[in-house]
C-alpha positions as a Python dict, from the first residue, in 0.01 Angstrom:
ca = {
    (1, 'X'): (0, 0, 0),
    (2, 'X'): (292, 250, 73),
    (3, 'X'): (186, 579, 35),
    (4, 'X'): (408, 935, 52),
    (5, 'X'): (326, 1288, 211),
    (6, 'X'): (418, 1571, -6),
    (7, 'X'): (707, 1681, 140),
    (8, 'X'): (845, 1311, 93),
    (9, 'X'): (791, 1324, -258),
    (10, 'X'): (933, 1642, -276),
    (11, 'X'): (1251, 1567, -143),
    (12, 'X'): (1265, 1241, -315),
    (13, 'X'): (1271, 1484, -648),
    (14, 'X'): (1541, 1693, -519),
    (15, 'X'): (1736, 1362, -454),
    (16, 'X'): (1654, 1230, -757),
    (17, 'X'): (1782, 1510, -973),
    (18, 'X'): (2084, 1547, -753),
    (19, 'X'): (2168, 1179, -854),
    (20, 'X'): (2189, 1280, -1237),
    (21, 'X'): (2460, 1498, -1126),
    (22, 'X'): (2776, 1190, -1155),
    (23, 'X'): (3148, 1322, -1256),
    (24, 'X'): (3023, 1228, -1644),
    (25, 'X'): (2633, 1308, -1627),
    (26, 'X'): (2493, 1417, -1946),
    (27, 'X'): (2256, 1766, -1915),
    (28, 'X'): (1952, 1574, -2099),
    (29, 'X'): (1950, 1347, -1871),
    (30, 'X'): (1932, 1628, -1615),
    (31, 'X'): (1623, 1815, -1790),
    (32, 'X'): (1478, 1491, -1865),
    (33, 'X'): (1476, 1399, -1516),
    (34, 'X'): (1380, 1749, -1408),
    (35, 'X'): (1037, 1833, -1653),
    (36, 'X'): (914, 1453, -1543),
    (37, 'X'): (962, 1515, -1189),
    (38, 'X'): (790, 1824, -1182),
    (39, 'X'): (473, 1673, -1351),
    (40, 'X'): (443, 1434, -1074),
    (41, 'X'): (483, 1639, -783),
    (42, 'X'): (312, 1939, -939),
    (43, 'X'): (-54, 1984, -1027),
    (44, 'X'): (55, 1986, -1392),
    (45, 'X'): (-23, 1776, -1691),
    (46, 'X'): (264, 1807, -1907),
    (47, 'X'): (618, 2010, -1949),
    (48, 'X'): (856, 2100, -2127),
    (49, 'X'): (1132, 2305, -2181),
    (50, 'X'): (1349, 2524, -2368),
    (51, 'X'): (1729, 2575, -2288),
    (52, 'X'): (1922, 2860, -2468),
    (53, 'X'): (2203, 2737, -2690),
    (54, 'X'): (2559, 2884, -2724),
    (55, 'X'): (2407, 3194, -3019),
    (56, 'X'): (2074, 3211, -2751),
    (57, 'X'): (1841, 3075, -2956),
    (58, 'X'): (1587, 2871, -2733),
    (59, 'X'): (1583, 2504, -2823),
    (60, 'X'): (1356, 2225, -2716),
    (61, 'X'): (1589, 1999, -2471),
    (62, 'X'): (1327, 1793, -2304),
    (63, 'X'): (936, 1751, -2251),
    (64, 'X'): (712, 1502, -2131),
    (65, 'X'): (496, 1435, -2397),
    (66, 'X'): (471, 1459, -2769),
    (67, 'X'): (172, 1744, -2758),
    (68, 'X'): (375, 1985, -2502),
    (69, 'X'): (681, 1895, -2772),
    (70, 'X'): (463, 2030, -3004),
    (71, 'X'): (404, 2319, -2834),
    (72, 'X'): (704, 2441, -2756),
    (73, 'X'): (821, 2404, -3106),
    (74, 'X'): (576, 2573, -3232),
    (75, 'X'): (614, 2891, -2969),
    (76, 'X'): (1012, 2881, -3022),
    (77, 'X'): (991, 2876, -3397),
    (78, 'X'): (694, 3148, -3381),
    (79, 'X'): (917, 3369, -3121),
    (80, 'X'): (686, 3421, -2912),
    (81, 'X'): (447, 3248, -2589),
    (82, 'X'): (474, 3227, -2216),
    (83, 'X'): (771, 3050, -2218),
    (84, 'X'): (965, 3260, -2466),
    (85, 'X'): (867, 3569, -2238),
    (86, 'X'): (939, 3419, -1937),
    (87, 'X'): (1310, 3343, -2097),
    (88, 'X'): (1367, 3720, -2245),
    (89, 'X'): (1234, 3878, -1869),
    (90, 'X'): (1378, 3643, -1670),
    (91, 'X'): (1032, 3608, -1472),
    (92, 'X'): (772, 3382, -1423),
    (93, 'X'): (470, 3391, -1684),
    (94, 'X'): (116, 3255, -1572),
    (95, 'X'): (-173, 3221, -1834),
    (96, 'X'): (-492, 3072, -1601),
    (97, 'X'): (-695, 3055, -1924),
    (98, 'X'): (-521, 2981, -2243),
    (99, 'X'): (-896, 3020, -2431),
    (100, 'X'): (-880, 3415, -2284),
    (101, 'X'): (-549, 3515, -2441),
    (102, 'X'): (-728, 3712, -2696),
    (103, 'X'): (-479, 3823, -3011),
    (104, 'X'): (-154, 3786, -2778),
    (105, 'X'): (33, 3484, -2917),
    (106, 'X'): (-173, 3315, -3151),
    (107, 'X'): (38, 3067, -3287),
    (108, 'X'): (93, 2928, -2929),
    (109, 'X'): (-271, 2986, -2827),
    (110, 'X'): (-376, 2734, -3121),
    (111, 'X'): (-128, 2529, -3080),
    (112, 'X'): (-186, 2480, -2696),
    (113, 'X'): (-530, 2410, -2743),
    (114, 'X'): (-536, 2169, -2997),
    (115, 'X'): (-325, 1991, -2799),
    (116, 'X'): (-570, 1995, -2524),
    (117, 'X'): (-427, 2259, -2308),
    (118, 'X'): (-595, 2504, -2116),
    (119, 'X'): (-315, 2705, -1850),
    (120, 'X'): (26, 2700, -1801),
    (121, 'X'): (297, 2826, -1604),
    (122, 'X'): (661, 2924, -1739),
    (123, 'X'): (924, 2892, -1456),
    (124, 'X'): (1288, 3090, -1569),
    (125, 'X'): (1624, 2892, -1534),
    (126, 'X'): (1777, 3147, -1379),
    (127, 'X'): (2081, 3232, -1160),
    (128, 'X'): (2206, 3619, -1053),
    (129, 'X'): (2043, 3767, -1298),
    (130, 'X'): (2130, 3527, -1572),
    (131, 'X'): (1843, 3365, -1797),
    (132, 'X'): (1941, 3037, -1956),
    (133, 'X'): (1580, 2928, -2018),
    (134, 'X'): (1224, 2857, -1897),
    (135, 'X'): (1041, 2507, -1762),
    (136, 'X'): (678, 2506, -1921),
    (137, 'X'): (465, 2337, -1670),
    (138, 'X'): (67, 2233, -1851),
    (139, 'X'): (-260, 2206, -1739),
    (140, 'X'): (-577, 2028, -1938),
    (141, 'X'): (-824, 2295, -1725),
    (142, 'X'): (-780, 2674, -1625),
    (143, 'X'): (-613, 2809, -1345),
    (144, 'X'): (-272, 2902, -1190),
    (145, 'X'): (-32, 2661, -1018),
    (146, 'X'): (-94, 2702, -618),
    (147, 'X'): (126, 2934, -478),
    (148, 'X'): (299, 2656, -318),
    (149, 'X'): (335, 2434, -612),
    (150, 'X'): (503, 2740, -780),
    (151, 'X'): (772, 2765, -551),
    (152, 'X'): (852, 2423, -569),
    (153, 'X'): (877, 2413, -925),
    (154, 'X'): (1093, 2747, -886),
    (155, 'X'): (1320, 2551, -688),
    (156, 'X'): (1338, 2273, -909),
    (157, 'X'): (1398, 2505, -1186),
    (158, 'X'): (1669, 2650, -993),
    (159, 'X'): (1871, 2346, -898),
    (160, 'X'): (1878, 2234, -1244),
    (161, 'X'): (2015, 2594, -1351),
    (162, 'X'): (2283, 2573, -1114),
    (163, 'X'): (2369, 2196, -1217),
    (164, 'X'): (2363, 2293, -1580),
    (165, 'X'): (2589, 2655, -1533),
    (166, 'X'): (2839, 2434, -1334),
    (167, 'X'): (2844, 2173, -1595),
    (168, 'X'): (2938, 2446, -1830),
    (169, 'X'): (3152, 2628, -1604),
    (170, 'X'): (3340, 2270, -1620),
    (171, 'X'): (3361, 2223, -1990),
    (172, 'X'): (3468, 2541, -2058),
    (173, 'X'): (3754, 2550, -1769),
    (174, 'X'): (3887, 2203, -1940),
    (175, 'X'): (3859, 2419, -2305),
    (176, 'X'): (4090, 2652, -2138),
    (177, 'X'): (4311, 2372, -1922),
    (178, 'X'): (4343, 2204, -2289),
    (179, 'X'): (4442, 2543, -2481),
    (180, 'X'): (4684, 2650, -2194),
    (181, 'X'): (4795, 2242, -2225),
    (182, 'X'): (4862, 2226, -2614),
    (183, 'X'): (5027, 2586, -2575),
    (184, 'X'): (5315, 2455, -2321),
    (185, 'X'): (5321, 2180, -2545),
    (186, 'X'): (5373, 2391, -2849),
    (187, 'X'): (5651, 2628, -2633),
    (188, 'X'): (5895, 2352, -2538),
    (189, 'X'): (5854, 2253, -2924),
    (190, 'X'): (5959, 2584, -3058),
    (191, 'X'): (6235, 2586, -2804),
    (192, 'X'): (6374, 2218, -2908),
    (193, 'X'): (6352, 2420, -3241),
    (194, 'X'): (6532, 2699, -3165),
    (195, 'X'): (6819, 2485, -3030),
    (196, 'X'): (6837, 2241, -3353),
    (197, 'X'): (6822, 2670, -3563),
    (198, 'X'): (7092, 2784, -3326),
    (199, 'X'): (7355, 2450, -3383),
    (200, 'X'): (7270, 2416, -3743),
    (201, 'X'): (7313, 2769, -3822),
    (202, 'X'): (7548, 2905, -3550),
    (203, 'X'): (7353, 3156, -3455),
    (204, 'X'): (7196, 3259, -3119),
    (205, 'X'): (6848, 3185, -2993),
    (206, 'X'): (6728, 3497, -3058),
    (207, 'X'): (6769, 3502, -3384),
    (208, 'X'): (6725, 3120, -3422),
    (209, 'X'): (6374, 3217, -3294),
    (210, 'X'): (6356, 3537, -3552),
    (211, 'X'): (6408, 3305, -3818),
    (212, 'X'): (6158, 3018, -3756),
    (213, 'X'): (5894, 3321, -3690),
    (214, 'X'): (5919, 3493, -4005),
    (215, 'X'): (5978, 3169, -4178),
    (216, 'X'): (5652, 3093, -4064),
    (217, 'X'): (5461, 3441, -4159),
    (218, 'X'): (5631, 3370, -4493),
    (219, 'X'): (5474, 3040, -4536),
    (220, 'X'): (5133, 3097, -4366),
    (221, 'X'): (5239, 2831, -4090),
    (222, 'X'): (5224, 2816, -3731),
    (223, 'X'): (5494, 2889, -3534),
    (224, 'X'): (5405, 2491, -3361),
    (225, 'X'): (5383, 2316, -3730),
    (226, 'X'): (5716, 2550, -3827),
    (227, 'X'): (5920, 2426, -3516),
    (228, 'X'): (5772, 2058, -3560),
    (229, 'X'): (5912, 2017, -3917),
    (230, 'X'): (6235, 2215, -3822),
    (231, 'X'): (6278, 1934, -3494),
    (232, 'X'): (6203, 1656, -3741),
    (233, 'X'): (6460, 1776, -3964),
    (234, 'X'): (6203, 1783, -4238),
    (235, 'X'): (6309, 2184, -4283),
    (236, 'X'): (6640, 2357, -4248),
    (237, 'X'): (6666, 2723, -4129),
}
């Protein structure tokens, strides 16, 4: 039987999550990937976690089993747990004994324990000071993740934040790549325009172009859907 040292099965993690991260790779798969590596490396039962959408609300993304799910649901819709405080300080949250919490969160307290919980550990997904959400890591007894199993998990935690940050960075630079594309598109539309105004009409291009814009503020239109119909000879200026 073949049988790994630590540090081998750490680094098979890393390289495991770094092969989500293909030209097209999808961020669930990512977090997926991510909360069920870190139960089998780390002294952890369960985990889950919450990723902060675009109005940042936390949402459930990915966990490892229906009772953390449950969990986290329960804490995000409730407002309030380890993980939720870990996501609004941007630091890491350790309850050794979820039994001890006393009257702090006592929708996630229940919850936790019914579900057979007894510690956890909330890891941010963070980045220079920027919080996009917190890895819930589970334990069925009491007591705190190792120091050394805590800074792995950090460092898991922090690869996937910079893999998810760049994926947006991506998305939102092709947003911008496609707005700057469809306005060039819409500029040497308005110009074919104002050439068609200006031979029609005799006029220059200045005021060919005066005339398809307040034609358009007339009308409600777009100066694009204004020169479109004008090139199309479906309107006459």
């Amino acid at each position: 039987m073949v049988t790994s040292t630590r540090a081998e099965r750490v680094s098979a993690a890393f390289v495991k999550i770094a092969d989500t991260l293909v030209d097209d790779y999808g961020v669930l798969d990512l977090l997926h990937t991510l909360v069920e590596e870190s139960v089998s490396i780390l002294d952890a039962t369960a985990a889950g976690l919450l990723l902060a959408d675009q109005f940042g609300e936390l949402q459930v993304l990915a966990s490892t089993s229906e009772e953390s799910q449950l969990v986290e649901v329960l804490q995000r819709e409730a407002g309030a747990g380890p993980c939720v405080e870990c996501f609004q300080t941007g630091e890491v949250v350790t309850v050794d004994d979820i039994s001890e919490l006393g009257d702090k969160w006592p929708d996630f307290k229940q919850a936790a324990l019914s579900q057979g919980f007894r510690s956890v550990h909330a890891i941010p997904l963070r980045i220079r000071g920027r919080t996009i959400g917190a890895l819930n890591l589970f334990g069925v007894v009491p007591g705190a993740l190792t120091s050394e199993d805590a800074a792995i998990g950090q460092a898991l935690a922090d690869v996937a934040t910079i893999s998810i940050l760049q994926e947006r960075a991506i998305r939102e630079a092709g947003v911008i790549n496609d707005q700057l594309q469809r306005a060039l598109t819409s500029r040497i539309l308005i110009e074919q325009a104002k050439g068609v105004v200006a031979q029609l009409s005799n006029v220059d291009m200045h005021e060919s172009f005066t005339r398809i814009r307040n034609h358009a503020r007339r009308n409600h239109l777009t100066l694009h859907d204004t020169a479109s119909r004008i090139v199309d000879r479906s309107l006459t200026l």
